[in-house]
C-alpha positions, 0 to 999 in steps of 0.5 A: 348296277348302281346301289340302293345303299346310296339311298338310304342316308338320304331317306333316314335323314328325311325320316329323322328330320320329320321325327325330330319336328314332331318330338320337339317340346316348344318354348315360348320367350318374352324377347325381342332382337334385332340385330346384324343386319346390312345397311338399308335394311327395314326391320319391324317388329309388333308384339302384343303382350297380355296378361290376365289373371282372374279369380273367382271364390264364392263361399256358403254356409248354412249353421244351426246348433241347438243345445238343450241342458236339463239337469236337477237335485231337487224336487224332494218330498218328506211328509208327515213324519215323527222325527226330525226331517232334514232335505240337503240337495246338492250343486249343479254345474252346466257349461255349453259353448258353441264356436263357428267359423266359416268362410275365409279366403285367401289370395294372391296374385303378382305382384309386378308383370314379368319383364320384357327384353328389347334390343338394337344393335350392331345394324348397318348404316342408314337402317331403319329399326321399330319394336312397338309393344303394347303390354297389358296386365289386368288382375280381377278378383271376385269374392262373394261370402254368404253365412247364415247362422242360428244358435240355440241354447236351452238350460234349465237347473233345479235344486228347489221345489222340495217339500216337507210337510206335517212332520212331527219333529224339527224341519230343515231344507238347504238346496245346493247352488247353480253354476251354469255357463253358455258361450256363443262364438262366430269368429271369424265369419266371412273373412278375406285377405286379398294381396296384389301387385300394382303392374297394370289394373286391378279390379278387387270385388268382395262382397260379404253376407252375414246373418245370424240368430242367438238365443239363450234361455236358461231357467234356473231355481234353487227355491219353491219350498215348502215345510207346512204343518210341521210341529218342531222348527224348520230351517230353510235354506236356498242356495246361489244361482250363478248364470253367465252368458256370452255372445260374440259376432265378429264378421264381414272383415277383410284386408286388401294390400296392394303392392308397389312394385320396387318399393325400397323403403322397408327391405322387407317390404314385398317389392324390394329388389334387395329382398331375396324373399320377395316374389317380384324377384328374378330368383322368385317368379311369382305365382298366382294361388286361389283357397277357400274354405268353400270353393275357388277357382284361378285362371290366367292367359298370356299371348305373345306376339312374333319374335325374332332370331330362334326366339319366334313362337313355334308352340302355336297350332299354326306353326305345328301344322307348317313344320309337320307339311313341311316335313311329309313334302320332304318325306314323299320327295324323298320316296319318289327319288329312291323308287325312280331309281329301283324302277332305273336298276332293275330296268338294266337288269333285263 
């Protein structure tokens, strides 16, 4: 009788071969080699490499502040009295600021595409070796600001309006003084930093909106008195009225730089390959970020083409597909022998 054990290694080692494909985590590497082969040999290769990088911010804003001070000490009445009659109101002091900023944004793509690595070596005589690469990076940036603002202030101070009238003594009136301070800020509305890298094309966007409504209406008195009828002296005396108003808009501003790849005239420039810091260094891959104040949105795609001693591209469906069919054929080869040889024992049994 012959035994199953020897059946076993062979079906484990079927099974583990197909677990392994399906567990296996897929690289993919921008390299290309040909290398080692024999003499009259035809080795091509044709990749196509592109990168894409694409950002999309748009940001709205829709403001209105209103802001309505009253304040008053006068408004006082002394009539008809015997005595001496004296009024005194005191100072008023008002102090509104508005601020608004809105809208910034701020991006940052590569600044150069990655490197790709070729090579063609020790192949035979005669040999005839291709590697065609067509690379293509494009980077487009869209930024699209919108800020419609409205300030409203509305004041108003009285230390006047006070009376006295038919009083049989001396009169006196004094009203305080006015203090009174508005601000309006919009700073910075609708701004933009955009920062790119010269590998390949790039296709910068921005588009800024900006509206804006102030109004200031302040009504401040420290007179209209009166002191009629009075039989002694009257003494009237007003105070001051000090009023400052200040508006200020600064919008629509933006900066793009773009960056030449190996620049060495600053080493702190970005692109200088003495630069440890700069994000075109090996050590530093570079990243591609997207942030607003209101919402944004990054996208990028990379394909590459076939390549050559273990560096192909397995990570794709196709490949995933062919190494799993692969493996049930293996797998279902691997069943049909040991369930012939169980039908063949137990055949000689009886």
């Amino acid at each position: 009788m012959r035994s199953n054990k020897s059946l076993v290694l062979p079906l484990l080692t079927t099974i583990v071969l197909v677990a392994s494909q399906l567990m296996t985590t897929f690289a993919r590497a921008e390299e290309f080699i040909i290398s080692g082969n024999g003499d009259g040999s035809d080795s091509q290769i044709t990749a196509e490499v592109t990168t894409t990088t694409t950002v999309e911010q748009t940001n709205n804003a829709n403001v209105a502040n209103s802001v309505d001070v009253n304040a008053a000490t006068g408004s006082n009445e002394a009539n008809g009295n015997l005595g001496d009659t004296s009024i005194t109101t005191g100072n008023i002091n008002e102090d509104v600021t508005i601020e608004n900023t809105l809208n910034n944004s701020s991006v940052e793509t590569p600044c150069c595409p990655d490197k790709t690595s070729l090579s063609i070596s020790e192949n035979g005589a005669d040999s005839e070796n291709n590697i065609n690469i067509n690379s293509q990076d494009s980077n487009t940036i869209n930024i699209n600001q919108t800020a419609n603002i409205t300030n409203s202030i509305t004041g108003s101070g009285n230390t006047g309006d006070n009376q006295a009238n038919n009083n049989g003594g001396n009169v006196t009136i004094e009203t305080g003084s006015i203090f009174a301070n508005s601000k309006i800020t919009n700073e910075p509305v609708n701004f933009y930093n955009i920062r790119g890298g010269v590998g390949g094309s790039n296709g910068i966007f921005a588009n800024n909106i900006f509206s804006t409504t102030n109004n200031v209406n302040w009504n401040l008195n420290t007179g209209r008195n009166t002191a009629n009828g009075n039989l002694g002296d009257v003494s009237i005396k007003t105070g001051d009225i000090f009023l400052n108003v200040l508006i200020e808009n600064i919008a629509n501003l933006g900066r793009v730089t773009v960056d030449c790849c190996g620049s060495t005239d600053d080493p702190d420039d970005p692109g200088d390959p003495d630069d440890p810091s700069d994000p075109g260094n090996p050590g530093n891959p570079p990243s591609s970020v997207g942030s607003s104040s209101g919402s944004s949105s990054s996208s990028s795609s990379s394909s590459v083409g076939p390549q050559i001693l273990g560096l192909s591209d397995t990570s794709g469906p196709a490949a995933r597909a062919l190494i799993f069919l692969a493996g049930l054929v293996m797998m279902a080869a691997g069943l049909s022998i040991a369930s012939k040889e169980l039908l063949y024992d137990k055949a000689k049994t009886h």
